[in-house]
N, C-alpha and C positions, 0 to 999 in steps of 0.2 A: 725210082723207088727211094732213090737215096733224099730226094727232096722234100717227098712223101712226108718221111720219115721225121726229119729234121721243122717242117712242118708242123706235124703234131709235137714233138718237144717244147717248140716255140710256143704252142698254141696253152698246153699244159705247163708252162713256165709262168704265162703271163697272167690265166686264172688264179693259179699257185699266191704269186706277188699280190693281185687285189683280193685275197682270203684274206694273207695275212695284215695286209694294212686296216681292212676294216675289223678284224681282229683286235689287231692293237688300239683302233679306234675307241673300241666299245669298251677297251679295257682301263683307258683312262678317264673315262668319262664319269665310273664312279666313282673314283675320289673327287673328281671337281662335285660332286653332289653330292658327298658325304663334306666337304670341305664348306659349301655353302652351307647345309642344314647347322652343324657346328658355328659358324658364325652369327647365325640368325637366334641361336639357343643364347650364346654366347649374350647377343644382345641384349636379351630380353632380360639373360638374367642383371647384367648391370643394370637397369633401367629401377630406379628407384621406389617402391612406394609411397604413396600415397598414406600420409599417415592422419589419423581420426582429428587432430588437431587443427590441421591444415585445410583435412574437407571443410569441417566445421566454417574455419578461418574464410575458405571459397564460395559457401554456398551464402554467408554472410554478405559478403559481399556482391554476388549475385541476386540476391533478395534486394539489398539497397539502390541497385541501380535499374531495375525493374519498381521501384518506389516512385507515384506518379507526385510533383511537387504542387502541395496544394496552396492556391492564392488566395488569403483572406480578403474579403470587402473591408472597405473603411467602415462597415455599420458592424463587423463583426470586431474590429479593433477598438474600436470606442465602446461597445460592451465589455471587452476584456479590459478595459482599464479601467473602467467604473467598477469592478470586481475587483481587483487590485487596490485599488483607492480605498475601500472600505475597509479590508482586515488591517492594512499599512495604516492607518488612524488608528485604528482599535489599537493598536500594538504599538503606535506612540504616546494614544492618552485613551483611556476605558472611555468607551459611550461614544465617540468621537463617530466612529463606522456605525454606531445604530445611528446617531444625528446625522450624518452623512446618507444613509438608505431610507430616513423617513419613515412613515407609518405610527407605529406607536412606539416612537423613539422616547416618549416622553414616561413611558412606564417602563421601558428598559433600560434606561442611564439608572434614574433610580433604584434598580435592582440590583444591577451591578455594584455602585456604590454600598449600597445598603450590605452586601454581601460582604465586599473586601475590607468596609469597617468594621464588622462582627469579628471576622476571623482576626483580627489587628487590635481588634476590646481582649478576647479570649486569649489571643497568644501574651498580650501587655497581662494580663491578671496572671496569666501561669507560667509566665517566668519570674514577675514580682512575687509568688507562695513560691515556688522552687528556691531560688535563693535564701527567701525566708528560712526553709527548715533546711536551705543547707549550713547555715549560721547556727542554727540551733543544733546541729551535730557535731559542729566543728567547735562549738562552745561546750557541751556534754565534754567532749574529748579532750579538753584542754584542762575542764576544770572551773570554765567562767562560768557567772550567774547567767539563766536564760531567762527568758521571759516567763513570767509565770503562769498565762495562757500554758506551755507547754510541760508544767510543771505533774506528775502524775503521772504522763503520757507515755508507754514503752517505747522504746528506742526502735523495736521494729515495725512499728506502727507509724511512725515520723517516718522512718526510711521508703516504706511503702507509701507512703502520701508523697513523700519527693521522688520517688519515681513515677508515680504517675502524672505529678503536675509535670515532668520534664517530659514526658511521652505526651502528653496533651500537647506543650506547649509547640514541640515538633511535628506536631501534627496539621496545628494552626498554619504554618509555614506550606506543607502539602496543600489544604486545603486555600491558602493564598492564589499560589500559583495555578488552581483549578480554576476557580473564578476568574481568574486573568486570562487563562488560555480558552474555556469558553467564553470570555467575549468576544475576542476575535474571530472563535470558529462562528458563532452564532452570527456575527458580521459578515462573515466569507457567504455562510448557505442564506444567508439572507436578501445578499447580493446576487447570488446565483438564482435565487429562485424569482425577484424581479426583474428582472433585466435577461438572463441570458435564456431562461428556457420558460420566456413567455409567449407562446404560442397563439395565443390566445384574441378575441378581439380588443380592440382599444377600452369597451366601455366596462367602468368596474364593477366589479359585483357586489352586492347588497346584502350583507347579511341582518334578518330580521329575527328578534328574539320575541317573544310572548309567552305570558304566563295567565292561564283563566280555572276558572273552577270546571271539575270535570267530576264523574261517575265511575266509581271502579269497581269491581265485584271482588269483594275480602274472602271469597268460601275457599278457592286456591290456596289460599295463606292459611286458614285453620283447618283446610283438609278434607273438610263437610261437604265441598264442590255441590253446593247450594247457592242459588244467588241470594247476595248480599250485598246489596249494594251502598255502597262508603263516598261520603266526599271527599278531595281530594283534587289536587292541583295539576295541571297540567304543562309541563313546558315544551313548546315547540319553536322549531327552528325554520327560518324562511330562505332561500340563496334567492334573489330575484338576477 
């Protein structure tokens, strides 16, 4: 009995002992998992942003390297330098890039010309009267004899006449530098439109003008929408 006994003690002791260890087990268990979540927050929170500047900067770069490198032909290089050739002349000597592109270079240099000597007659005459009546202000005001051309003349009437020939004559200067800069543009599109984005077949096109006597009916024009019929010219145009 006495073993019985002792027995069951033993038996209720040793149950007892493996309660409490897995007890205590499960009891440390949730700070190691409150301690990992914590570290993983921890993380995340140091972990930097991404800032708008930087996307920008990445996606930039991204884009470039997905960029496929394109290989020009020698016939596409020798057209870009024939395009190049043309304004680079204009832009050292006027007319040079229309003589250089051909066609009716010989009614374009002369335009050119004809252009930038006008503005260059116009600005020479209206700074030669602008000085003029700034002399004759400056002689009013001093007390010298003027010219007697200007003799009569109000002082704000001179004044006004020298501000406009000084406005004219800076105006001539704008209008310089226009004529200058389209020659060059009109050498650049000139260039472009034979040579680079000529599509087309080799053989050139024709253009034919004609002019013959024709028949119109005038009632349209006074309203009467009668016929009436009017001589009158015809011009038509051919592309062969």
């Amino acid at each position: 009995m006495t073993k019985l006994i002792s027995l069951i003690f033993a038996v209720f002791a040793v149950v007892l002992v493996k309660g409490q260890t897995v007890d205590t087990i499960s009891k440390k268990q949730v700070p190691i998992i409150q301690a990992d979540s914590l570290k993983q927050k921890s993380v995340q929170d140091t972990v930097k942003k991404e800032s708008r500047k930087e996307r920008k900067k990445r996606e930039k770069e991204e884009e470039k390297a997905k960029e496929k490198v394109v290989v020009k032909d020698s016939a596409r290089l020798a057209i870009e330098a024939k395009n190049r050739q043309a304004w680079k002349r204009s832009l050292v000597l006027p007319g040079w890039g229309q003589y250089t592109n051909g066609g009716v270079w010989w009614i374009k240099v002369p335009a050119i010309y004809g252009g930038l000597l006008t503005t260059v007659l116009v600005f020479d005459f209206n700074n030669r009267y602008y000085k003029e009546l700034l002399g004759v202000l400056q002689a009013q005001a001093e007390g010298r004899p003027i010219d007697p051309f200007y003799i009569g003349i109000s002082q704000e009437s001179i004044i006004r006449a020298k501000d406009n020939a000084r406005r004219n004559r800076d105006l001539m200067v704008l209008l310089t530098l226009g004529v200058y800069g389209l020659n060059v543009a009109e050498a650049y599109i000139d260039s472009m439109l034979k040579y680079r984005w000529n599509i087309g077949d080799d053989k050139p096109k024709k253009t034919v003008f004609s002019i013959g006597p024709t028949l119109m009916d005038a009632s349209y024009a006074s309203g009467t929408y009668t016929f009436k019929p009017t001589v009158g010219l015809k011009l038509s145009m051919k592309i062969n």
